[in-house]
N, C-alpha and C positions, 0 to 999 in steps of 0.2 A: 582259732581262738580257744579252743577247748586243750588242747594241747597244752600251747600257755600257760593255761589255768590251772589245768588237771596234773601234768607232770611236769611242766616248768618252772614251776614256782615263783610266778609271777604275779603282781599286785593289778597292772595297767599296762596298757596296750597304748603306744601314739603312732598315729603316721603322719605325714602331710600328702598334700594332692594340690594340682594346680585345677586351679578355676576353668582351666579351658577345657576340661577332662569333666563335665556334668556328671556325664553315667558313672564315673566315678564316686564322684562325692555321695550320689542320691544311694549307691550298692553299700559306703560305709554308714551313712546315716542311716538307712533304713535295718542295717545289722546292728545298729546301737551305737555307734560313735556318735559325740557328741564335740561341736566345736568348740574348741579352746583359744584360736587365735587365728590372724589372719597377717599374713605378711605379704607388703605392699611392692608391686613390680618388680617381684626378683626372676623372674624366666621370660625371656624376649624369645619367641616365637610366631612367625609367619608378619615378620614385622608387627608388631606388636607387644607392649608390656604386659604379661598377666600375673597375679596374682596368688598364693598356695596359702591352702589351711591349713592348717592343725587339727588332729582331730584323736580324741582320744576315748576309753574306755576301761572301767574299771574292773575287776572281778567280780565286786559284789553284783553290780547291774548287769552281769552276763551272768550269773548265777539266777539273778532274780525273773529275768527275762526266759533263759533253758530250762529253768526247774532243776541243774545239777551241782552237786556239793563235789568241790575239790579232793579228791584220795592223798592227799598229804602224808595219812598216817598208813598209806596203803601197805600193806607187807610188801607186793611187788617194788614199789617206789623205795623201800626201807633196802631190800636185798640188792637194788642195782645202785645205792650211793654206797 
């Protein structure tokens, strides 16, 4: 995520994740993603429908969370576009 943020120049971060994947979901939520949406039986696995989140994350809340401000205006950043 810092990458993203710091030299990629991005706003937001989404994934999704299936429901059957816990440890999953519990590793993006506890790094800061927050649930956006949930779409209903679309992976059939082990005989069974499951269900995927969405899950998303912003700049600012991963700023506010690390304590680090984006290098945007970084000279490094400036010399490699």
């Amino acid at each position: 995520m810092d990458w993203a943020f710091k030299w990629g120049g991005l706003h937001s971060l989404t994934l999704g994740a299936s429901l059957y994947n816990e440890r999953a979901v519990a590793v993006y939520t506890k790094a800061g993603f927050r649930q956006e949406g949930v779409s209903k039986e679309v992976i059939y696995r082990n005989r069974k429908w499951w269900d995927t989140v969405q899950l998303s994350i912003l700049e600012q809340e991963v700023s506010h969370r690390h304590s680090f401000k984006p290098y945007f205006n970084s000279p490094l950043l400036i010399k490699m576009c």
